[in-house]
Legacy VTK file of the C-alpha trace (Angstrom):
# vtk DataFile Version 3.0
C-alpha trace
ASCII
DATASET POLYDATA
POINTS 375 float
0.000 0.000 0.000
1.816 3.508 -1.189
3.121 5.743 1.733
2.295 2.427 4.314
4.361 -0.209 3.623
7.669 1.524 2.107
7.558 3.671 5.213
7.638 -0.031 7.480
10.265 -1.761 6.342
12.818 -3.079 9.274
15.556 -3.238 7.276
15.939 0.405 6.423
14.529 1.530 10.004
17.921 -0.430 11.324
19.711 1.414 8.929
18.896 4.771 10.282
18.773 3.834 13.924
23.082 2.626 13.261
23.347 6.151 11.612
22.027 7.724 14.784
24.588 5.324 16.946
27.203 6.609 14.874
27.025 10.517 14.922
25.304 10.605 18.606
27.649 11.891 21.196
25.731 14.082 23.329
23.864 13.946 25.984
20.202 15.891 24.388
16.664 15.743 25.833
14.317 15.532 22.468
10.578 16.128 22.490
7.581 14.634 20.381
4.903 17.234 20.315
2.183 14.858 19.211
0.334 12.416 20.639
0.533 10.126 17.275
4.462 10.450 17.043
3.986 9.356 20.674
1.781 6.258 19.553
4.414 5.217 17.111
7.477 5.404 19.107
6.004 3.337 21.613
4.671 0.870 19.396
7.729 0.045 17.300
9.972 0.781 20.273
11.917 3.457 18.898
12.450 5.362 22.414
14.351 2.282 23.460
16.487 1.746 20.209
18.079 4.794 20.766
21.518 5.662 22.280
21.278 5.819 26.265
22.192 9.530 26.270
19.363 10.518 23.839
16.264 10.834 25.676
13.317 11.260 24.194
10.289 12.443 25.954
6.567 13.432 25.441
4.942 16.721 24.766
1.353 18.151 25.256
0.292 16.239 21.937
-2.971 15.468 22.439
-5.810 17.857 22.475
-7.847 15.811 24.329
-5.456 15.630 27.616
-4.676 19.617 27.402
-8.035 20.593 27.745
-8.154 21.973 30.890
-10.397 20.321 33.872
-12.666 23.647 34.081
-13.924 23.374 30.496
-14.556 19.918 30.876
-16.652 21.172 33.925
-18.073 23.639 31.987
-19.694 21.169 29.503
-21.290 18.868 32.142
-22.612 21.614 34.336
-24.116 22.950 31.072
-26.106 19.147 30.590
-26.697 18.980 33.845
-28.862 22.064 33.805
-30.342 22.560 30.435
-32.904 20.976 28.855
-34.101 20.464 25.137
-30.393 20.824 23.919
-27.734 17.887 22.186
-24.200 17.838 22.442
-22.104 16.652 19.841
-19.014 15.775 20.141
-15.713 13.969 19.001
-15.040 10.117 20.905
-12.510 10.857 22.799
-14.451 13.424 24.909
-16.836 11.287 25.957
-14.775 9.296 28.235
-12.610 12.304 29.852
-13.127 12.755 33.590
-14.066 16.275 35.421
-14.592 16.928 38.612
-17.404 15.225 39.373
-18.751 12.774 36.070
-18.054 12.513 32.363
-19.588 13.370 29.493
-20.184 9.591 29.265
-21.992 9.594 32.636
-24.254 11.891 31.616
-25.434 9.937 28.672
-26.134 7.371 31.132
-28.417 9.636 33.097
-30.701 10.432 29.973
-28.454 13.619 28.228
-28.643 13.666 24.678
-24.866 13.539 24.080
-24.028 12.620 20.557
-20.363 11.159 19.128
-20.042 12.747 15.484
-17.011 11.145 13.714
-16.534 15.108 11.611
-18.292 18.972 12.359
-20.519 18.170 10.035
-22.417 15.802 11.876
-23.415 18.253 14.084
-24.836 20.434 11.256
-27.060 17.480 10.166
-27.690 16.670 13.931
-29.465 20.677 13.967
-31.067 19.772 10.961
-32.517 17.071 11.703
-33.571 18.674 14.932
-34.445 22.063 14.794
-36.461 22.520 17.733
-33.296 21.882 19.952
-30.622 23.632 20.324
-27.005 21.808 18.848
-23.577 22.810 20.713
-20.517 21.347 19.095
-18.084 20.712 21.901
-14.900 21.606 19.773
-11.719 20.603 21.315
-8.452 20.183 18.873
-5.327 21.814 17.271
-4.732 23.087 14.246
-5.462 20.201 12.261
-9.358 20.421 12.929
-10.354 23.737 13.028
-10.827 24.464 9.111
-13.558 21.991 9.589
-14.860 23.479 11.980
-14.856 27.228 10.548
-16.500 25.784 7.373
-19.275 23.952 9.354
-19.970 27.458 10.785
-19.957 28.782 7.473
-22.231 26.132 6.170
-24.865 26.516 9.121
-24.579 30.562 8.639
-25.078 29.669 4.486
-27.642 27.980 5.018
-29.605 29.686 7.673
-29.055 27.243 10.141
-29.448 29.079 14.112
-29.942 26.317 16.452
-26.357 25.452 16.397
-23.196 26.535 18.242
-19.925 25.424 18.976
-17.905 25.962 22.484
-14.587 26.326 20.804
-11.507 25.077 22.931
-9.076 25.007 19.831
-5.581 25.302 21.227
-2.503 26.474 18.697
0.804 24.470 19.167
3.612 26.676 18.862
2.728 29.254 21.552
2.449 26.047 23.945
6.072 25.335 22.316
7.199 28.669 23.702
5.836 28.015 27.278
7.457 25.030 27.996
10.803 26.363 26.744
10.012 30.030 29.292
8.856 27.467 32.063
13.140 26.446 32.553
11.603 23.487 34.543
13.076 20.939 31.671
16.196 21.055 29.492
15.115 20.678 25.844
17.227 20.391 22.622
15.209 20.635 20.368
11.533 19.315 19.101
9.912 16.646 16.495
7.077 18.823 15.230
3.780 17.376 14.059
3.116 16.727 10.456
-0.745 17.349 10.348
-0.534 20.259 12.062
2.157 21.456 9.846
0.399 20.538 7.287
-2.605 23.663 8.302
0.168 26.384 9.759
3.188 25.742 8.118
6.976 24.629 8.901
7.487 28.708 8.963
5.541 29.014 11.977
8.064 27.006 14.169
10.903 30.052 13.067
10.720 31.968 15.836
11.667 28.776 17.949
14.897 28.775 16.173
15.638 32.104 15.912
15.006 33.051 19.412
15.406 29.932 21.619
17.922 28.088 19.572
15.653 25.169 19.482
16.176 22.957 16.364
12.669 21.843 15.017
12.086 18.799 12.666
8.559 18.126 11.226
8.107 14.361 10.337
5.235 12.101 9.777
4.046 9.329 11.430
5.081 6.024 10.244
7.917 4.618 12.295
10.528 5.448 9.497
8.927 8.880 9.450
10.239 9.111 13.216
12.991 7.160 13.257
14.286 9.397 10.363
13.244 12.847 12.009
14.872 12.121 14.931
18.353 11.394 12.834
17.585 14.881 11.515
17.260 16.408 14.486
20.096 14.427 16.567
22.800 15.653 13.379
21.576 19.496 13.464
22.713 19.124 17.459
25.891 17.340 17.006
26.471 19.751 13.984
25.788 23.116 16.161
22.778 23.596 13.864
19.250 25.413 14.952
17.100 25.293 12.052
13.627 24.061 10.918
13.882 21.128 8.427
11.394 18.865 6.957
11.105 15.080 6.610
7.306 14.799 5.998
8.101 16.518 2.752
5.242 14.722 1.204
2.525 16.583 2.883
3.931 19.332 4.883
5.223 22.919 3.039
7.131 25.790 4.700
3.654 28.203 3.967
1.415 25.588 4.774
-2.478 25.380 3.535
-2.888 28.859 2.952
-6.860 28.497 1.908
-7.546 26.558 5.525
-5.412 29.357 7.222
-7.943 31.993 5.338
-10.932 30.217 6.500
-9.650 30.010 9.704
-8.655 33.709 9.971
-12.122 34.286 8.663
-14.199 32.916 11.296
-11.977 32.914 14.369
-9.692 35.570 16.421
-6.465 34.489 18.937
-7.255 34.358 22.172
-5.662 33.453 25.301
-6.304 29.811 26.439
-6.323 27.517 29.412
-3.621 24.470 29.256
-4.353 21.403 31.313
-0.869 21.405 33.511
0.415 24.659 32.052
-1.969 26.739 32.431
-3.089 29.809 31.063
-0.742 30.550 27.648
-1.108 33.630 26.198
-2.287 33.766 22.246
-2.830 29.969 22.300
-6.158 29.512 21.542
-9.176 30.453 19.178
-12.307 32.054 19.846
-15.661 32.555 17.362
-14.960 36.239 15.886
-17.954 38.487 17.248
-19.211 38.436 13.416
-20.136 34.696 14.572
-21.327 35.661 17.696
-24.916 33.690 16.720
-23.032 30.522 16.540
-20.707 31.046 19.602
-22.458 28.823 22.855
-20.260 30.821 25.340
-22.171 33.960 23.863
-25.200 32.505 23.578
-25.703 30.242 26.678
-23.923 31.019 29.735
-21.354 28.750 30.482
-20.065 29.649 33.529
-16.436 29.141 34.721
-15.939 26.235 37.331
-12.758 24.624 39.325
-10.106 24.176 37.393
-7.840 21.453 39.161
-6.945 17.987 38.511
-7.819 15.492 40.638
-5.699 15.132 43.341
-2.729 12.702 42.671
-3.195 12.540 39.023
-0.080 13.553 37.376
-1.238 14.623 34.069
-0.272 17.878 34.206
3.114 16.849 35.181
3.110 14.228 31.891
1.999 16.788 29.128
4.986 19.182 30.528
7.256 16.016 30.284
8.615 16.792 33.579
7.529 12.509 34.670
6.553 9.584 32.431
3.743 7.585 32.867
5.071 4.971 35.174
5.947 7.536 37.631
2.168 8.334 38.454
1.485 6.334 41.414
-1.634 5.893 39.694
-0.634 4.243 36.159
-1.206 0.590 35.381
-3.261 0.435 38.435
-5.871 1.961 39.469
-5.914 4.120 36.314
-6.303 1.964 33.551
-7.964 2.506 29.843
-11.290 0.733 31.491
-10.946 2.896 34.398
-9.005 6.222 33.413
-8.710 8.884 36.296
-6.682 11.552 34.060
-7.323 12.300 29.828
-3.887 10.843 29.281
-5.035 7.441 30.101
-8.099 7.883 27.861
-7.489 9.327 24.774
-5.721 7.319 21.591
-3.552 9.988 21.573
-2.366 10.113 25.115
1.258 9.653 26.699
-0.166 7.417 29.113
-2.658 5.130 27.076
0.437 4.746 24.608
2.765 3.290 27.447
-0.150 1.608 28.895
-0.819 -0.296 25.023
2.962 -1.030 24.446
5.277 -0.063 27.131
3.286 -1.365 30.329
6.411 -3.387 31.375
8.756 -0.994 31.612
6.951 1.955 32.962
5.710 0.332 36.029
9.643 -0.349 36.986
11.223 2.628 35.475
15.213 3.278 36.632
16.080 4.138 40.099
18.049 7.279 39.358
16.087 10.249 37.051
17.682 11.224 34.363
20.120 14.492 34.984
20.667 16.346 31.450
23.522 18.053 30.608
LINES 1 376
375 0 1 2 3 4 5 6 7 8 9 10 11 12 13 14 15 16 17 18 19 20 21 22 23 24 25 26 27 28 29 30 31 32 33 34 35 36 37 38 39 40 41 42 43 44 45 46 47 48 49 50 51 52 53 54 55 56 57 58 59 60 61 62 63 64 65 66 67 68 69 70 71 72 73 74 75 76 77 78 79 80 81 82 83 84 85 86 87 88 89 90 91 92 93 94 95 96 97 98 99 100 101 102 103 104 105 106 107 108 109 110 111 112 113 114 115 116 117 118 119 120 121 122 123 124 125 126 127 128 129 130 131 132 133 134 135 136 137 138 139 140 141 142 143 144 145 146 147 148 149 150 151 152 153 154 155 156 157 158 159 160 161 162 163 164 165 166 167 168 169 170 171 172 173 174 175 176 177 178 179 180 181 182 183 184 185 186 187 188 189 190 191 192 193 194 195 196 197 198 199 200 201 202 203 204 205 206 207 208 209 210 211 212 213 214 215 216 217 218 219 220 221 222 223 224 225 226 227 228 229 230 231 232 233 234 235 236 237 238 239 240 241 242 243 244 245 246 247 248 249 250 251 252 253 254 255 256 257 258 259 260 261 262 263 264 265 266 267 268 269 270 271 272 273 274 275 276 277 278 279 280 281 282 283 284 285 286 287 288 289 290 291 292 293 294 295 296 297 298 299 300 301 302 303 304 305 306 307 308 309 310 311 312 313 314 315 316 317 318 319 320 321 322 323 324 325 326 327 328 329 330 331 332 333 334 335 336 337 338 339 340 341 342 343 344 345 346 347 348 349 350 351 352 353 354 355 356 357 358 359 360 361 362 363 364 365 366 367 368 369 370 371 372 373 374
């Protein structure tokens, strides 16, 4: 199958990995920025295959997990209390604890919460029902939101008003930019993700570069993909290099989709945003412009701000800011489990810990004795 099975093949993945063996000398703390490089270098063991003094560690990658307790909160307070209104959302969601219940528990309890597999089945959801009101819960990065500005545009087209969406779109690079003004971890330098790329552009990472001396490579996400981005990345350090390169060269440009960046900038404004474990990052997130204020459900309902903290003990926070892994929750592998997830890592396809959990479980539950120190 073309861009599947060329981009599997053992032989040339060994290959690569004795390249990196070979030019590796220093000691260099590397970061995967999404949750589906994360998935890959856990399932072909890639994290392990490299040299000892190359660690490689795991970002705030998955929209689900960043989304911060208080908007999850915000959702189920808003079921709890209204009446005559659907919620559509994406899968993942459903599962994710807050304070108190899940999206999932509500169902349970008679909410009409509905999975839609694109933005689009919410539009047909308000169609089909238009004497209830529709709010899209809209959590995701880049990647999604041109589908959700042209479901908005659709619904405004054609005369659609009994739907909204409660946009929680977070942008990557500004949460790139915290971590590295945080100081709390050492990082060399980042593996950038390809679909998101894809949307904004290789340009956008620049600044990261330029200012912070942090190489970036973009790479896709088959395990050659990785294996070969990290190469990229490992020579630009031993070589004194800071620049932005790209491996996914099949699908990612420097200027990116510049008609999904014009619908975007159409419909939505920057806006400050909440991180789960970061917390609040300035110009991070997206808001409905006030043109759109008919289809915005903060504007239109009143979803009122709740508490904002994790449960106590789970180390989420700490996992997205790859400050712990996994196996260092007290929790993991025990009584958080995919069945019985107390954080979003644990839940989502996309999350650090459901990834270890899937392919690492092993390891993770006995990690070393002495923490890494980086140089």
């Amino acid at each position: 199958m073309k861009y599947i099975d060329e981009f599997r093949q053992k032989g040339i993945a060994h290959g690569i990995l004795q390249k990196i063996h070979d030019i590796s000398r220093k000691r260099v703390t590397i970061m995967e920025i999404c949750g589906t490089h994360t998935h890959t270098i856990s399932r072909y063991g890639i994290r392990n295959s490299l040299p000892p003094h190359v660690r490689l560690i795991s970002g705030p990658g998955c929209p689900v997990c960043v989304t911060s307790p208080g908007d999850i909160n915000r959702i189920i307070e808003f079921c709890k209390r209204e009446k005559d209104t659907i919620i559509a959302t994406f899968g993942d969601m459903m599962r994710v604890p807050g304070s108190e219940s899940s999206l999932q528990e509500q169902k349970a309890m008679g909410k009409d919460i509905r999975v839609v597999y694109s933005p689009l089945g919410a539009l047909d959801i308000a169609t089909a029902n238009p004497e209830k009101e529709v709010i899209l819960y809209a959590v995701g990065f880049e990647t999604t939101v041109p589908t959700i500005a042209v479901t908005i545009l659709l619904a405004r087209e054609k005369g659609i008003r009994n739907l909204s969406a409660f946009a929680l779109h977070k942008l990557t690079p500004p949460a790139m930019k915290a971590l590295l003004d945080s100081g709390e971890i050492d990082l060399h330098g980042f593996l950038c993700p390809g679909h998101v790329t894809a949307i904004i552009g290789a340009g956008a990472y620049k600044f990261l570069a330029e200012d912070y001396h942090a190489p970036c490579v973009v790479a896709g996400f088959e395990p050659l993909d990785a294996i070969h981005g990290i190469y990229m990345l490992i020579r630009q350090l031993e070589e004194n290099r800071t620049e932005i390169e790209i491996q996914y060269k099949r699908v990612v440009t420097w200027e990116g989709n510049t008609k999904a960046q014009k619908i975007i900038e159409e419909v939505f404004e920057i806006c400050d945003s909440n991180w789960r474990g970061i917390g609040m990052i300035p110009v991070s997130g997206l808001k409905l412009k006030s043109t759109f204020a008919d289809f915005d459900a903060e504007k239109k309902f009143s979803l009122e701000n709740t508490a904002n903290e994790d449960l106590r003990g789970c180390a989420c926070g700490d996992v997205l800011k790859g400050l712990i892994t996994p196996g260092q929750c007290s929790f993991f592998g025990k009584t958080c489990t995919p069945e019985t997830p107390i954080g979003p890592c644990m839940v989502s396809f996309e999350g650090t810990c459901a990834a270890y959990y899937k392919y690492n479980l092993s390891h993770v539950l006995h990690p070393p004795l002495t923490p890494y120190a980086s140089s």
